[in-house]
N, C-alpha and C positions, 0 to 999 in steps of 0.2 A: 296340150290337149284341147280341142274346140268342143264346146258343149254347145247345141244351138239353142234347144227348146225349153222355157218353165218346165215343162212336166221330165225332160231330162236331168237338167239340175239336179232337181228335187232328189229323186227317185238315186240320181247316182250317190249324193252326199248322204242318202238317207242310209243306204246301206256303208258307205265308207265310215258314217259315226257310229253307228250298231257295231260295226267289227272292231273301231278303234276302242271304243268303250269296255266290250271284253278286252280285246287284247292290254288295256289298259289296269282292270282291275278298277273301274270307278262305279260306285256307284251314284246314279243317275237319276234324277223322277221323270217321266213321261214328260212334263211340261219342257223342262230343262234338256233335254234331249231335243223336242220341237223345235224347241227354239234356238240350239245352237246349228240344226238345219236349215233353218230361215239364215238364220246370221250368214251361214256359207254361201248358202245360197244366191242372199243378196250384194256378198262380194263376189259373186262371179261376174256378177253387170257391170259393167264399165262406170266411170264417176260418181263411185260408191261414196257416201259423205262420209263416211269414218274414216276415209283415207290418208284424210289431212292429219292421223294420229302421228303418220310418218313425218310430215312437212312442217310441224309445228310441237314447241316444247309441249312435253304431257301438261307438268307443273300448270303451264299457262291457261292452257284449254280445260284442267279442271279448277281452276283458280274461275275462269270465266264462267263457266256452267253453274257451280255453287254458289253465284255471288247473280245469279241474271233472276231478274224480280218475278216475272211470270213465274208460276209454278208450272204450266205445261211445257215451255219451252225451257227451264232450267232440267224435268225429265227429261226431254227430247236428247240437250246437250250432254247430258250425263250418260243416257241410256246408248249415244251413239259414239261418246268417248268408251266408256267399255267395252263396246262389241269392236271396235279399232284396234284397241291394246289387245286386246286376245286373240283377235286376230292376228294381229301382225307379230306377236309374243310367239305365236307359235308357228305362223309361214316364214316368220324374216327375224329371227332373233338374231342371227348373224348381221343382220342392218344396226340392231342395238349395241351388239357385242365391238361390233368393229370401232364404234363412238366411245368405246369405251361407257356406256353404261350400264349398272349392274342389272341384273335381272328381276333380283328382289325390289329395286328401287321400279320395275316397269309394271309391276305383275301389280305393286303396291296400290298405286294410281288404279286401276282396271278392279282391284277390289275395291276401292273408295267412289268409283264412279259408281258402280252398282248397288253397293248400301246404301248409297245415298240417292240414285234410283228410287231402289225398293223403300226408301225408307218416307217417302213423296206418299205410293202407293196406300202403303200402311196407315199413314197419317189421314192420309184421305177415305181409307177403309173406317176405321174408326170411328168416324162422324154419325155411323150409320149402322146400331149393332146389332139389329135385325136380318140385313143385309147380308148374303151369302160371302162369307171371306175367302178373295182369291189369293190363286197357290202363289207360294211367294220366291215367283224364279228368281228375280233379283236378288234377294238375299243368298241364295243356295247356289247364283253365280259368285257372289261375293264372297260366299264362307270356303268353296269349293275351284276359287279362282284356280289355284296352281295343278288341280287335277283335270279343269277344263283347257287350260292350257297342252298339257300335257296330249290332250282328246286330239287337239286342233293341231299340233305337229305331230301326231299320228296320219293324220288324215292329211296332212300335207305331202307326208312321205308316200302313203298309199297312192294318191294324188299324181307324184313325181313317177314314180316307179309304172304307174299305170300309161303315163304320155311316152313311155320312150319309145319311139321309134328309128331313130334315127342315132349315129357314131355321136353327136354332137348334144342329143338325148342322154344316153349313157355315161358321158362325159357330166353332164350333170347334177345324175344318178350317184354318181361313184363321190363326186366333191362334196353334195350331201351327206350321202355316208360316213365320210373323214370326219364332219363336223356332229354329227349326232350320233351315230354307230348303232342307228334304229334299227332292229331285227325287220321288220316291214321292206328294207332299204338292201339288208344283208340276204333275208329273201329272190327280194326283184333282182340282184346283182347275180344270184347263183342262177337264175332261168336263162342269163346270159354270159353263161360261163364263166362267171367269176367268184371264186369261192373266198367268201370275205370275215376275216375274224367276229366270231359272235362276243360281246362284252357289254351288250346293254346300251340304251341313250345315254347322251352327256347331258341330258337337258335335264334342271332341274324344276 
């Protein structure tokens, strides 16, 4: 699927996480919600920095974030190792699965990135208790990890289901299905004649 424009992006992820999140059952704050539309968003652009979540041990890259002296740049590292892992936890778990690593030990990382985010934040709120206290996405990424996951191969599926056009599309379509058995998936495959057993996702 080519999406050209910012205001396309937006607007398209803005509704695929509204419907994921009912069809999910999560609930969400307004902030958290924004912001896992940004996140999408700005993995649709090409030489996204989270990307390297794939090309480099988790272990490592949070090992290096928590240990970098700056406190803005040790955010920065942290806040773009989580938006990586949830990312990619829920477009490409099958990238994980196939390396044989557990799930629990990915989702793990991607919670410890974001507490420790949020936990920058707070520290920093703190100092200053006069001061309007902001909402604390980071945290509610962190406590809420395995349900945002769950958000974001929603909207992968919707995602997939929505590009097909083509025999080689659907081929896809149908291999995704095998591996998560998303209702979203089993949906898209019936508008194209294929009536495919309903049994829930595999993903946990």
């Amino acid at each position: 699927m080519a999406i050209v424009t910012s205001a396309s992006v937006n607007e398209f992820f803005e509704e695929v996480v509204q419907d994921a999140i009912r069809a999910q059952g999560v609930q969400a704050s307004p902030a958290a919600k924004t912001y896992v539309i940004g996140l999408l968003a700005d993995f649709a652009k090409p030489q996204t920095a989270a990307g390297q979540t794939l090309e480099r041990p988790l272990t490592l890259l949070l090992d290096e974030a928590l240990h970098t002296v700056d406190l803005a740049e040790r955010f920065e590292k942290l806040r773009v190792l989580g938006d990586g892992v949830l990312y990619s936890a829920g477009f490409f778990a099958d990238h994980y699965e196939a390396r044989g690593v557990d799930p629990g030990y990915v989702h793990g990382i991607g919670q410890r990135a974001y507490e420790s985010a949020g936990a920058l934040i707070r520290r920093g709120s703190s100092t200053d208790v006069t001061a309007p206290q902001p909402t604390d996405v980071f945290g509610e990424m962190a406590s809420s990890f395995h349900a945002f996951v769950r958000i974001i191969a929603d909207v992968a599926d919707r995602t997939v289901a929505h590009g097909v056009a083509t025999s080689k599309g659907l081929l896809k379509l149908y291999e995704r299905w095998l591996r998560t058995r998303s209702e979203s998936l089993a949906d898209a495959l019936t508008t194209h004649g294929f009536v495919a057993p309903r049994g829930g996702r595999t993903l946990q």
